[in-house]
N, C-alpha and C positions, 0 to 999 in steps of 0.2 A: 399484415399479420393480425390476427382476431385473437384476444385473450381476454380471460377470464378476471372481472372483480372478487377479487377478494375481501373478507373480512380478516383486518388485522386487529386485534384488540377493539378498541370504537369507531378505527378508522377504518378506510375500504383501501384497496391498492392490486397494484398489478406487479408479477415476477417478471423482469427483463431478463432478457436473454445475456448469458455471459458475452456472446460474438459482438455484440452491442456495445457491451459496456466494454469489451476491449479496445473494439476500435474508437471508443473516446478516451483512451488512456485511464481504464477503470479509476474513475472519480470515485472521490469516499464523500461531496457533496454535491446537489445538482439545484439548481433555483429551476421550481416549477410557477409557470402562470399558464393563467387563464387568458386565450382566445378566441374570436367568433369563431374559428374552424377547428378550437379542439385544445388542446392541455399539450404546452408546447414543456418540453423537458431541459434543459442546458446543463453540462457541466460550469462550477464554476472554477473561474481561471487560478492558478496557483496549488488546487488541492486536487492533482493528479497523480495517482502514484501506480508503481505495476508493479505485478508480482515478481516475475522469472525474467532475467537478464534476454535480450533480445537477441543475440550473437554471442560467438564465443570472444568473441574481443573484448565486449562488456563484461562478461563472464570473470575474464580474465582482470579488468581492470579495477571489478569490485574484489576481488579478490587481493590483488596489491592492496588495495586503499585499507581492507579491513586488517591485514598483514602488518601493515605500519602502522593502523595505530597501535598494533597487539603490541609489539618490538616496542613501542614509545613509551606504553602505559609499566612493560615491563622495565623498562630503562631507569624510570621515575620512580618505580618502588610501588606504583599504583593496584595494581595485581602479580599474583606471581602462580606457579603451575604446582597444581595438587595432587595431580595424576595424570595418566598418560591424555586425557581428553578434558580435565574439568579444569578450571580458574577460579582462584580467589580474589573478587575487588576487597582492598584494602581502603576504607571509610572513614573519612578526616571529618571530627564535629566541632 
């Protein structure tokens, strides 16, 4: 694929394609070097994150996890419900 340098501010750079950076598990850092064949790119390990749950299963299991801690935080007095959609954290200083 042939792309374009661009100017960013003082530096120069290139847009990756989303399809790319998904199938590395959209990194929010990458360690770039330099080789004799060219400017190799890595994800680095630990700082992977994705957007949109992969299945409905996962779908579903983030969905429990954020469930309970909603139930826990209300059980503890930590937030409580202010309307039909909105939450209040309750801030200990």
């Amino acid at each position: 694929m042939i792309k374009k340098i661009r100017r960013i501010g003082n530096s120069s750079g290139i847009i990756i394609p989303r399809v790319f950076l998904e199938q590395l598990g959209s990194p929010t850092e990458v360690d770039v070097s330099p080789t004799e064949e060219g400017i190799i790119i890595r994800p680095i390990a630990g700082r992977i994150t994705r957007g949109k749950p992969r299945d409905e299963d996962e779908t579903e299991g983030l969905l429990r996890l954020a469930s309970a801690k909603i139930e826990k935080n209300i059980k503890t007095g930590k937030v409580r419900w202010t309307g039909k959609r909105e939450m209040e954290r309750k801030i200990s200083l």
